[in-house]
VOKOL-522582 format. One line per field, with one value per residue: residue in three letters; y, x, z of N, C-alpha, C in turn. Coordinates in steps of 0.2 Angstrom, whole numbers, always signed. Layout:
VOKOL-522582
code c(ALA;...) $
nc2 c(Y;...) $
nc1 c(X;...) $
nc3 c(Z;...) $
cac2 c(Y;...) $
cac1 c(X;...) $
cac3 c(Z;...) $
cc2 c(Y;...) $
cc1 c(X;...) $
cc3 c(Z;...) $
This chain:
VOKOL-522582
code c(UNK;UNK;UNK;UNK;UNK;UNK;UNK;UNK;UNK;UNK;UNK;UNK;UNK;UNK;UNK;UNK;UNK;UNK;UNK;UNK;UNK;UNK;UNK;UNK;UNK;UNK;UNK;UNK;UNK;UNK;UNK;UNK;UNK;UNK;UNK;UNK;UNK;UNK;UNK;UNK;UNK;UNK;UNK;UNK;UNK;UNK;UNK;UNK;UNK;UNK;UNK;UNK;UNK;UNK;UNK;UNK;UNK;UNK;UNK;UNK;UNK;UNK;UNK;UNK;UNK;UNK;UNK;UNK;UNK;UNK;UNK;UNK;UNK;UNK;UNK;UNK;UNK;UNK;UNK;UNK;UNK;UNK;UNK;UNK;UNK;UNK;UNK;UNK;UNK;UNK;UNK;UNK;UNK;UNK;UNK;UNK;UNK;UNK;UNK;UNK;UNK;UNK;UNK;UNK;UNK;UNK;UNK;UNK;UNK;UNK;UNK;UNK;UNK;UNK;UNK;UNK;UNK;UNK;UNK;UNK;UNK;UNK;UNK;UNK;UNK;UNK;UNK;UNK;UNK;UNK;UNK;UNK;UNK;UNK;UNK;UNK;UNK;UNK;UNK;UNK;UNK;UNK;UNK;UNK;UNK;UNK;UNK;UNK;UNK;UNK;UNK;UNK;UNK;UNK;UNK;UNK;UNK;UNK;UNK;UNK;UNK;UNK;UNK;UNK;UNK;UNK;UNK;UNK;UNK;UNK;UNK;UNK;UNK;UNK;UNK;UNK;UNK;UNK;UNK;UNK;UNK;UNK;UNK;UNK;UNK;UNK;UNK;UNK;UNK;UNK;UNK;UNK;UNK;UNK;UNK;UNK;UNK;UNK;UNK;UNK;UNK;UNK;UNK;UNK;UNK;UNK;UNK;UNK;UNK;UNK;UNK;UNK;UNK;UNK;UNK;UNK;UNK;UNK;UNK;UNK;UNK;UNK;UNK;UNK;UNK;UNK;UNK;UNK;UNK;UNK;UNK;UNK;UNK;UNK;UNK;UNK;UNK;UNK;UNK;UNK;UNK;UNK;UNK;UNK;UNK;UNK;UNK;UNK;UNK;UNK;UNK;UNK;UNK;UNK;UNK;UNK;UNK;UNK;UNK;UNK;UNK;UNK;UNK;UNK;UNK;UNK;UNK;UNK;UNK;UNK;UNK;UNK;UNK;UNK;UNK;UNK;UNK;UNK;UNK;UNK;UNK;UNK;UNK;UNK;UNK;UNK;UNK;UNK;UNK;UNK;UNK;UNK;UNK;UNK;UNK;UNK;UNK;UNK;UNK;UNK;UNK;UNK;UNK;UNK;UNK;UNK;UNK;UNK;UNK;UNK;UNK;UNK;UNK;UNK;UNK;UNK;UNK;UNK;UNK;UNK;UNK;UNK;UNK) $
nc2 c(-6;+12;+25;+41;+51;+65;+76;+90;+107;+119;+127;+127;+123;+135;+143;+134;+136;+153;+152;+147;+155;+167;+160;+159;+169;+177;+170;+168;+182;+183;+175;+182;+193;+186;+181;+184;+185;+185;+187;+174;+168;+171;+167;+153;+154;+155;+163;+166;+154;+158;+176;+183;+187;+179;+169;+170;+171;+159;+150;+152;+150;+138;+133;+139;+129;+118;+117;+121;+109;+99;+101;+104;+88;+85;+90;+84;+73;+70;+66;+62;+49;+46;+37;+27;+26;+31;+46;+46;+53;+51;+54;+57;+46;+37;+32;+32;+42;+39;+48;+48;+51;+47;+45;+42;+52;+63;+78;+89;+96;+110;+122;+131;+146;+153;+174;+167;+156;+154;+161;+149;+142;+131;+125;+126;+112;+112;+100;+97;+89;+79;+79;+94;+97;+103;+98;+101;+101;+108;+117;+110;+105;+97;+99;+99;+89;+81;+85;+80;+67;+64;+68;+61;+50;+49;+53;+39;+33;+39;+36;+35;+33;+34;+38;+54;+56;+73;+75;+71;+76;+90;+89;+84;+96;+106;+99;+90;+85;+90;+108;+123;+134;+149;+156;+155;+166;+177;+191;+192;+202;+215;+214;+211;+202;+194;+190;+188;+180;+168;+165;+159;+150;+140;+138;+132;+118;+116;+113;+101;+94;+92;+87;+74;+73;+77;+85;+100;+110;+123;+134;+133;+139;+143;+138;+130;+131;+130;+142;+141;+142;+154;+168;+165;+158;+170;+178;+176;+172;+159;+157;+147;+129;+121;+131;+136;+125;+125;+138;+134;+123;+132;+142;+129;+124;+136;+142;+129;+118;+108;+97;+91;+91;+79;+73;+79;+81;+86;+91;+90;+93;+96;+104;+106;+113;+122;+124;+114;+114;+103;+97;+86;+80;+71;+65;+73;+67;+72;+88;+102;+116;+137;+146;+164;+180;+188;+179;+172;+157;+147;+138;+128;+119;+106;+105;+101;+109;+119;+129;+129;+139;+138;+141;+143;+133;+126;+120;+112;+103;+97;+90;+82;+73;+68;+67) $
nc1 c(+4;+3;+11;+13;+24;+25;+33;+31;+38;+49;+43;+32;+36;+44;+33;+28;+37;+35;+23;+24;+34;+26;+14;+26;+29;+17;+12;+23;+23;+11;+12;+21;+14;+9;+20;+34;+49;+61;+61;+56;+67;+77;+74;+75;+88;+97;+105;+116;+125;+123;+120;+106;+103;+110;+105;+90;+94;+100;+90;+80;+88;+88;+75;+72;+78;+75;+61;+62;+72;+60;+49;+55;+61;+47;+41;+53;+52;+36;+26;+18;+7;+2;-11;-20;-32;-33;-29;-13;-8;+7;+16;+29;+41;+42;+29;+19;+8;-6;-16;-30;-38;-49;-51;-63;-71;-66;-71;-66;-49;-39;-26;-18;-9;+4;+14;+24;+26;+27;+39;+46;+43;+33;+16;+0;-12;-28;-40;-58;-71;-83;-91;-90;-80;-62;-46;-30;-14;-2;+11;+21;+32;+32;+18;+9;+11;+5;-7;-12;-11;-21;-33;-35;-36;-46;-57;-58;-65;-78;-86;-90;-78;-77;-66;-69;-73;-68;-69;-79;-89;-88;-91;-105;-114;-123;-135;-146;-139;-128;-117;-109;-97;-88;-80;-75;-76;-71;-75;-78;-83;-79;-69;-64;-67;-81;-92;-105;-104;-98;-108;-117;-110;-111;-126;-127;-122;-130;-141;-139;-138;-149;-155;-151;-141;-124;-112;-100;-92;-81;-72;-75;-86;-102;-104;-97;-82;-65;-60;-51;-44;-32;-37;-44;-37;-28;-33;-33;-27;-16;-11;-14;-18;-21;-24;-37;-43;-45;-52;-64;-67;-72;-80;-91;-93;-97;-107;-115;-114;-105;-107;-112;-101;-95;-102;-96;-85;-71;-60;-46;-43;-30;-35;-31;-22;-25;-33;-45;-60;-68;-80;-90;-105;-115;-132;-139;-140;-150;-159;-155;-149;-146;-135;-138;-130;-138;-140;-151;-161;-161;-167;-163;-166;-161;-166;-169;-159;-157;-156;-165;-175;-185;-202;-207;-218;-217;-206;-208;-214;-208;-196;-205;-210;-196;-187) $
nc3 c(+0;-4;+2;+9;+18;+28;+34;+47;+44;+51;+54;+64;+74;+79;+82;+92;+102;+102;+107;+119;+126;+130;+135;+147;+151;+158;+165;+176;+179;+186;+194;+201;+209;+220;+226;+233;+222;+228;+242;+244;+241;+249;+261;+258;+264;+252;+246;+255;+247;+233;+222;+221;+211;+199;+203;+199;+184;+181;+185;+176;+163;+164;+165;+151;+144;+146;+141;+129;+124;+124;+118;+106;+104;+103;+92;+85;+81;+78;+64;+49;+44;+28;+20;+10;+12;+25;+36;+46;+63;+71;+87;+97;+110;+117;+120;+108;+101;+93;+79;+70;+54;+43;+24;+19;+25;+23;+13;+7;+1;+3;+1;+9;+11;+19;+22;+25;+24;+7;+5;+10;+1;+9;+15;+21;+23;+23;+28;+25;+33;+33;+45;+47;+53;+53;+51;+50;+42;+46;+38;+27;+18;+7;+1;-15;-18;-8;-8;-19;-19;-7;-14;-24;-20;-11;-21;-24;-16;-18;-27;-44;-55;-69;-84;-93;-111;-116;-130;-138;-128;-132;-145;-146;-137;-128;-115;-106;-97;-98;-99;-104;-100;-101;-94;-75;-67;-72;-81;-99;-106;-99;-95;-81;-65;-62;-50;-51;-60;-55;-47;-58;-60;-49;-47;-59;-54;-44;-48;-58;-46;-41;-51;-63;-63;-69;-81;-82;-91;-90;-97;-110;-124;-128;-142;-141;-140;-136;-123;-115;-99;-92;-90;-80;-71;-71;-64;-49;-32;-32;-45;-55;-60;-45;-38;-45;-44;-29;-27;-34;-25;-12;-15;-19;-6;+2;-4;-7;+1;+11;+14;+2;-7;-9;-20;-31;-43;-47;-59;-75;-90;-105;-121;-137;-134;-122;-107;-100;-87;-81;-70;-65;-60;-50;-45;-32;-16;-7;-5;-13;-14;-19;-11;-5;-6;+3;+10;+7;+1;-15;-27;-39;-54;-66;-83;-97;-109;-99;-84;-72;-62;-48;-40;-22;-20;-34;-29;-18;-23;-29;-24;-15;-25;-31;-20) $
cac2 c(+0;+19;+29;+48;+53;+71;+80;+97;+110;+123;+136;+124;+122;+141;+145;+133;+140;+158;+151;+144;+160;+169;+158;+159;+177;+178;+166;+170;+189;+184;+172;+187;+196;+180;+180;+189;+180;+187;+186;+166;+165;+174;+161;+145;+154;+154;+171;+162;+151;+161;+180;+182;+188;+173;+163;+171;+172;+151;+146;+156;+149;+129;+134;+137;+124;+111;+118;+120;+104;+96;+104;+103;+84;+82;+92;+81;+66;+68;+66;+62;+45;+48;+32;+27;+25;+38;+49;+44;+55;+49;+56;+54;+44;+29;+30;+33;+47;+41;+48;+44;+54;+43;+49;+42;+56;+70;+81;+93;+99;+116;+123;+138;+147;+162;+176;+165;+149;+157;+162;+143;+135;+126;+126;+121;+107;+111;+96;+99;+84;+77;+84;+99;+99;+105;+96;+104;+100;+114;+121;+104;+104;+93;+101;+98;+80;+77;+88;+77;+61;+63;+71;+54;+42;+54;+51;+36;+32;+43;+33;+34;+36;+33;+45;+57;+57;+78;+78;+69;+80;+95;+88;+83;+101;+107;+96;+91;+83;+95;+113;+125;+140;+150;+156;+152;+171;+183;+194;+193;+209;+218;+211;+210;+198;+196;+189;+184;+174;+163;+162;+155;+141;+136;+138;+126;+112;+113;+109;+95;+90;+94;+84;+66;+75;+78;+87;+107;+111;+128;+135;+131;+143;+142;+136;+120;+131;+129;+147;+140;+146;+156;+174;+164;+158;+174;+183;+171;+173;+158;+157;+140;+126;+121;+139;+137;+120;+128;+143;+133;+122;+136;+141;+124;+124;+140;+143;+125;+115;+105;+89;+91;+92;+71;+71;+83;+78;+92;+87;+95;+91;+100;+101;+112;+116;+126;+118;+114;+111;+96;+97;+80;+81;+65;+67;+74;+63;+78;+95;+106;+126;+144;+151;+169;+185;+190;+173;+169;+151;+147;+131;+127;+110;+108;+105;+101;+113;+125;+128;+133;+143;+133;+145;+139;+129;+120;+116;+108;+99;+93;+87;+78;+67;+68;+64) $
cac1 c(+0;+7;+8;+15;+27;+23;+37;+29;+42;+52;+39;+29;+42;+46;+27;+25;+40;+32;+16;+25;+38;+19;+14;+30;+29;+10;+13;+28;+19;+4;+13;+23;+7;+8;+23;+36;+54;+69;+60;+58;+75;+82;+68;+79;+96;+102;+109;+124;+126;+123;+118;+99;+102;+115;+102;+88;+97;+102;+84;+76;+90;+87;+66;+70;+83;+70;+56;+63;+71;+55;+46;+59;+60;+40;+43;+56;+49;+32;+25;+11;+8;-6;-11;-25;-38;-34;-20;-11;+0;+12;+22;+31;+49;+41;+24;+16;+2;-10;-25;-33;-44;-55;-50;-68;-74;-64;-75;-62;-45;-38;-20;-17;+1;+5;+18;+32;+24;+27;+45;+50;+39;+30;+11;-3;-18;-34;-44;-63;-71;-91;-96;-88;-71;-57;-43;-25;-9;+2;+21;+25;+36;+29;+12;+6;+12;+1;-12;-15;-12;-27;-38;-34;-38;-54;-62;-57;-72;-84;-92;-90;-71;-74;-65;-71;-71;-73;-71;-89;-94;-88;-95;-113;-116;-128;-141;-150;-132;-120;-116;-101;-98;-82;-75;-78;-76;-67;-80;-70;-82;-81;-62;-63;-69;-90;-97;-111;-104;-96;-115;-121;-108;-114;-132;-128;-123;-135;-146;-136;-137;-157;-159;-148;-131;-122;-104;-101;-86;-77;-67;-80;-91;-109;-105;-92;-76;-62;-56;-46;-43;-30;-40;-49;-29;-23;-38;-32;-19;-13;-11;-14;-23;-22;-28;-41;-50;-47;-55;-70;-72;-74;-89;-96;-93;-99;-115;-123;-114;-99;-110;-113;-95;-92;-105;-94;-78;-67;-55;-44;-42;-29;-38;-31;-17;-30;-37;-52;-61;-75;-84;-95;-110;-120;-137;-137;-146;-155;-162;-148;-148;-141;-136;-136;-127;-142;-143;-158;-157;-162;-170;-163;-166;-158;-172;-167;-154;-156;-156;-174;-179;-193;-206;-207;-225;-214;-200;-212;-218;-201;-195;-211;-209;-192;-182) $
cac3 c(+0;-5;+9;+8;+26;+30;+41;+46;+44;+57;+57;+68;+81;+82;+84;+98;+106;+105;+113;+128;+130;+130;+142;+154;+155;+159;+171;+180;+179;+189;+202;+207;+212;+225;+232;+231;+222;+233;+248;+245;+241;+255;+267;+259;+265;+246;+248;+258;+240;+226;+221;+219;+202;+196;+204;+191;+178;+180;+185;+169;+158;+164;+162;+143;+142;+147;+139;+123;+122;+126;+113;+102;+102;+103;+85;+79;+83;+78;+59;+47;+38;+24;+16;+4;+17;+32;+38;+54;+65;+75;+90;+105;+108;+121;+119;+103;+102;+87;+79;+63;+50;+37;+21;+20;+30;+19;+10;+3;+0;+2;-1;+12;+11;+23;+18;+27;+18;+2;+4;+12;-1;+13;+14;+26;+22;+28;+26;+30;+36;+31;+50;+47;+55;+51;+52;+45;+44;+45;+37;+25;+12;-1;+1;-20;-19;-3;-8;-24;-16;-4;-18;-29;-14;-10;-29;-28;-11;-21;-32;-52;-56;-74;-87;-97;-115;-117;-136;-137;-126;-135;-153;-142;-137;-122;-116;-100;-93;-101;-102;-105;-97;-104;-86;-69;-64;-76;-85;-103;-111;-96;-94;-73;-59;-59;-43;-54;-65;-51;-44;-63;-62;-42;-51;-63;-51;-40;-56;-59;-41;-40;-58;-62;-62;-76;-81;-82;-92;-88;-102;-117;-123;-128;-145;-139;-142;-131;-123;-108;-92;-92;-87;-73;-66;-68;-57;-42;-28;-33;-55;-55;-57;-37;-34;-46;-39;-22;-27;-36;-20;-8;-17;-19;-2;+6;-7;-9;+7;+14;+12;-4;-11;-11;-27;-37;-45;-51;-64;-78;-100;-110;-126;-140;-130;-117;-102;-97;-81;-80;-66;-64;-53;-49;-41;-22;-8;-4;-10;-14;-13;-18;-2;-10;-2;+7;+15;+1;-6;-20;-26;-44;-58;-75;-88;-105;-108;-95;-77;-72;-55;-44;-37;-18;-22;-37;-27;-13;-27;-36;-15;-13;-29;-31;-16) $
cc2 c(+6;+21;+35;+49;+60;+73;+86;+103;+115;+128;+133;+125;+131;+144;+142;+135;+148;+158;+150;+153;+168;+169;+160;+167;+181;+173;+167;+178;+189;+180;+177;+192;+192;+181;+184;+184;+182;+187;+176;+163;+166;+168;+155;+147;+153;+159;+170;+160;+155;+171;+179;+184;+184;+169;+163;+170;+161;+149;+148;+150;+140;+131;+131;+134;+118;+112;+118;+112;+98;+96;+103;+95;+80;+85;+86;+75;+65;+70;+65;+55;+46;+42;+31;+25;+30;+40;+48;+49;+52;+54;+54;+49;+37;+28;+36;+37;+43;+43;+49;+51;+50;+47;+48;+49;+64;+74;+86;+94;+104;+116;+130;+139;+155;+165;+170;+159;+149;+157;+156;+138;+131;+128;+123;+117;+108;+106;+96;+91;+85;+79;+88;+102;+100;+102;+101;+100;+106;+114;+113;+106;+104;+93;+98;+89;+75;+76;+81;+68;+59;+64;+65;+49;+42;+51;+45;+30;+35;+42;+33;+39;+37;+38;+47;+59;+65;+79;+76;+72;+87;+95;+88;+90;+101;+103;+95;+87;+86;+102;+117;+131;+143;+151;+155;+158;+178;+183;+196;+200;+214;+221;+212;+206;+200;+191;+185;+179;+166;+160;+156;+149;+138;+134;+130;+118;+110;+113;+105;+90;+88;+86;+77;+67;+77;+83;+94;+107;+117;+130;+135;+137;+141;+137;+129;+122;+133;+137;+147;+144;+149;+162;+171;+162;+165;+180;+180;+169;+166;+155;+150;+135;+122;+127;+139;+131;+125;+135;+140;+127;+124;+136;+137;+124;+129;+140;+136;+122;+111;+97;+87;+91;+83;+68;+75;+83;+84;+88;+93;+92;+97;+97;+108;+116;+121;+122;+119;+111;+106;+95;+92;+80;+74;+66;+66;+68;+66;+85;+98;+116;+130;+146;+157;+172;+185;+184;+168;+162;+152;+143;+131;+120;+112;+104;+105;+105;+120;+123;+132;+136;+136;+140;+140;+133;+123;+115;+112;+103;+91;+89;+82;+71;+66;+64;+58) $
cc1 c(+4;+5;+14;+18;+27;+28;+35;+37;+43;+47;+35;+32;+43;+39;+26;+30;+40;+28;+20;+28;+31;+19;+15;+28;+21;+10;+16;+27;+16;+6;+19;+18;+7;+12;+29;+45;+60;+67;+60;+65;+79;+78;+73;+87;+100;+107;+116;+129;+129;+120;+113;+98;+105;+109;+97;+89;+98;+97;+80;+80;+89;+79;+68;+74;+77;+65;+58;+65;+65;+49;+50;+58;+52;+39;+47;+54;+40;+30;+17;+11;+1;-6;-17;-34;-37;-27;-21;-6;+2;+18;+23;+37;+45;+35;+23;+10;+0;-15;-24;-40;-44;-53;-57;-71;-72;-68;-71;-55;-43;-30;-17;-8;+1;+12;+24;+32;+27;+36;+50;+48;+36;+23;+8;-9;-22;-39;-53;-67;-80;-97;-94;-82;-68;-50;-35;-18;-2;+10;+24;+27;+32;+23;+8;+5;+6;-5;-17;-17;-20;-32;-38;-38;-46;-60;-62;-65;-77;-89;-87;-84;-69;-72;-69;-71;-74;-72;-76;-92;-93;-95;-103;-117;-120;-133;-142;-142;-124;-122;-110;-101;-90;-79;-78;-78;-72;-72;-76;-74;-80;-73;-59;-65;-74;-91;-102;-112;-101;-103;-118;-118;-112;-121;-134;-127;-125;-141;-144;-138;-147;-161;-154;-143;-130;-113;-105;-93;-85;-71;-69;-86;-95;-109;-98;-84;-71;-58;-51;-49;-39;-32;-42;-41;-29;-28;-37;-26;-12;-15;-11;-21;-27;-27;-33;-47;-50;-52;-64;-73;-74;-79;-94;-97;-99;-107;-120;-121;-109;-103;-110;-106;-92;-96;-101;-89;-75;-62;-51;-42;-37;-31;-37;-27;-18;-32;-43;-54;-68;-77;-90;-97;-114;-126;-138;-143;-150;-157;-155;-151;-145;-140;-135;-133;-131;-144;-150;-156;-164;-164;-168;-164;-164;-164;-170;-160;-152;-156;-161;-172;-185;-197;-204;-211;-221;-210;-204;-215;-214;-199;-198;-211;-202;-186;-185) $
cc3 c(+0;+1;+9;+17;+25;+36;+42;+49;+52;+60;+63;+75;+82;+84;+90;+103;+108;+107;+119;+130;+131;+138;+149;+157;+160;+167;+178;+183;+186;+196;+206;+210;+220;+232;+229;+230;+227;+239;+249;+245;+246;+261;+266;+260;+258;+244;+250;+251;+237;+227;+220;+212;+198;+198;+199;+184;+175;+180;+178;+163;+157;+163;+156;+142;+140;+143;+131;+119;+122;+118;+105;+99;+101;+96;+81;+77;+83;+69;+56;+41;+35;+19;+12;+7;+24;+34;+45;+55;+71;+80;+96;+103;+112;+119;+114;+102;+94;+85;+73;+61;+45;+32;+20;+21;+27;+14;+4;+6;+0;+4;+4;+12;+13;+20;+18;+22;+10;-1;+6;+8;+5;+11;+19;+21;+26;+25;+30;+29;+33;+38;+51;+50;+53;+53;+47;+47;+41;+43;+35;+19;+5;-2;-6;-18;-13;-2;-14;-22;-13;-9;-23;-26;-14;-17;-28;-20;-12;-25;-39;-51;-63;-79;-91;-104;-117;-126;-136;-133;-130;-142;-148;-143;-132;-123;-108;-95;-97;-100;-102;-103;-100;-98;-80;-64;-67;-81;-92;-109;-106;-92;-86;-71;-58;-55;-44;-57;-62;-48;-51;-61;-54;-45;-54;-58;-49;-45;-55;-50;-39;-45;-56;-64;-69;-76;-84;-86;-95;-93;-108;-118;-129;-136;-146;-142;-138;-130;-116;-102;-90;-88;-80;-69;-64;-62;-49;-38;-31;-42;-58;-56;-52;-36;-38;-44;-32;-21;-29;-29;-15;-10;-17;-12;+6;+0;-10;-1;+5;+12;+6;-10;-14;-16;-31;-38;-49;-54;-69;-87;-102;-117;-130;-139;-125;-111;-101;-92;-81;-73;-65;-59;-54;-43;-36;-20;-6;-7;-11;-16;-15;-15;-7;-4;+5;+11;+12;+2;-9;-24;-36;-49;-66;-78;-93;-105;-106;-90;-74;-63;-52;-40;-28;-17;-28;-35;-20;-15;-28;-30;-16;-20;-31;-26;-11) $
């Protein structure tokens, strides 16, 4: 069985080392209010010994001896094994700390990278979880290769892995389980970042998800002709096609729901020397919604080769025979 070893990087270890030096001083602050340190010292006769300010200065310097070596080897010695069924971490030197996440239970992938992540190449993993936890693993190296591995495993508990042929969907054209959308958020007469046009494509799934699925493919426009994804990369912190699934499962995410994301298969075609994104939705277990801005939803169904509206009265209708 493949299995991906996860070391998480330095930044780890110096953040837990400026929690604790936090800590000590908040601590040490509040237990001088108590009692008072030079008068304890002079009470065990240490005065005779040592300087009360050599003694300071030595008890301070063993504190963060200890404390860091401790920290220290509870970093070096702890890691991440990610296999094709659940990630396990591992730590500790005599007794072994395990806990387990179900890749089962993974709902989604994301790719976070703060300034310092950027400049070490490292990144964190937030993995969000099917009861909506968050699980992460912060400041790893080989962040893509980990990212893609679990996103592999993930699809591959999700049902229908079969490929896509998208020239036959190109030649096909729109119909009640296709349609084409040129971009996924760059307005290309308007030539900026529409808001709205990221609502159609969510619109569209939750059709697909409402009807008996079907495939959306991003990059194609209305007459089956490949314009890429280029414009939609370069609108996106990261210029890429990582940062553009991450960017299109947020929104699956926050405007239909987290439960909802283990029916929809993000993928990627160079066709034409262009990319394109396919988007394969298989029909939800349950009703599916627009959450809009204003907190509206929105109750969508694909129809032939559109994506209808439902009144509320329709939509209690389509529920009622449907699901």
């Amino acid at each position: 069985m493949h299995k991906v070893i996860v070391k998480q990087g330095p930044v780890v270890f110096i953040s837990r080392v400026f929690v604790m030096e936090l800590f000590a001083i908040v601590f040490f602050t509040l237990i001088s209010y108590l009692e008072d340190y030079q008068m304890l010292f002079t009470s065990f006769n240490l005065d005779s010994y040592i300087s009360y300010y050599r003694f300071l200065l030595i008890a301070f310097f063993l504190f963060q001896m200890i404390y860091l070596i401790i920290i220290f080897i509870d970093w070096y010695f702890s890691y991440y094994e990610i296999g094709e069924r659940e990630i396990m971490k591992k730590s500790g030197i005599i007794f072994h700390r395990k806990k387990f996440v179900s890749l089962a239970d993974v709902a989604s992938v994301e790719i976070y990278q703060s300034p310092i992540d950027r400049r070490i190449k490292h990144a964190t993993l937030i993995l969000e979880r099917s009861n909506n936890k968050i699980t992460k693993i912060s400041n790893i190296p080989n962040f893509e290769e980990c990212a893609n591995f679990i996103k592999q495993n993930i699809k591959k508990t999700s049902g229908d892995t079969s490929p896509i042929n998208i020239t036959s969907l190109l030649k096909r054209g729109e119909g009640s389980d296709l349609e084409f959308k040129e971009t996924l958020r760059y307005d290309l007469r308007k030539n900026e970042v529409n808001k709205e046009i990221e609502k159609t494509i969510i619109k569209s799934i939750v059709g697909f998800l409402n009807a008996s699925g079907g495939n959306l493919l991003i990059g194609v426009n209305n007459e089956g002709n490949v314009v890429g994804l280029e414009k939609d990369y370069n609108s996106l912190p990261r210029k890429n096609r990582d940062g553009f699934e991450n960017h299109l499962t947020m929104l699956i995410r926050t405007m239909i729901g987290l439960s909802y994301t283990r029916y929809i298969k993000i993928s990627f075609e160079n066709v034409q020397e262009k990319e394109v994104c396919i988007v394969s939705v298989r029909e939800g277990y349950k009703p599916a919604y627009l959450k809009a801005g204003d907190k509206k939803e929105e109750f969508f169904v694909r129809t032939g080769n559109t994506t209808q509206p439902f009144s509320m009265s329709e939509t209690e209708e389509y529920i009622k025979n449907h699901f």
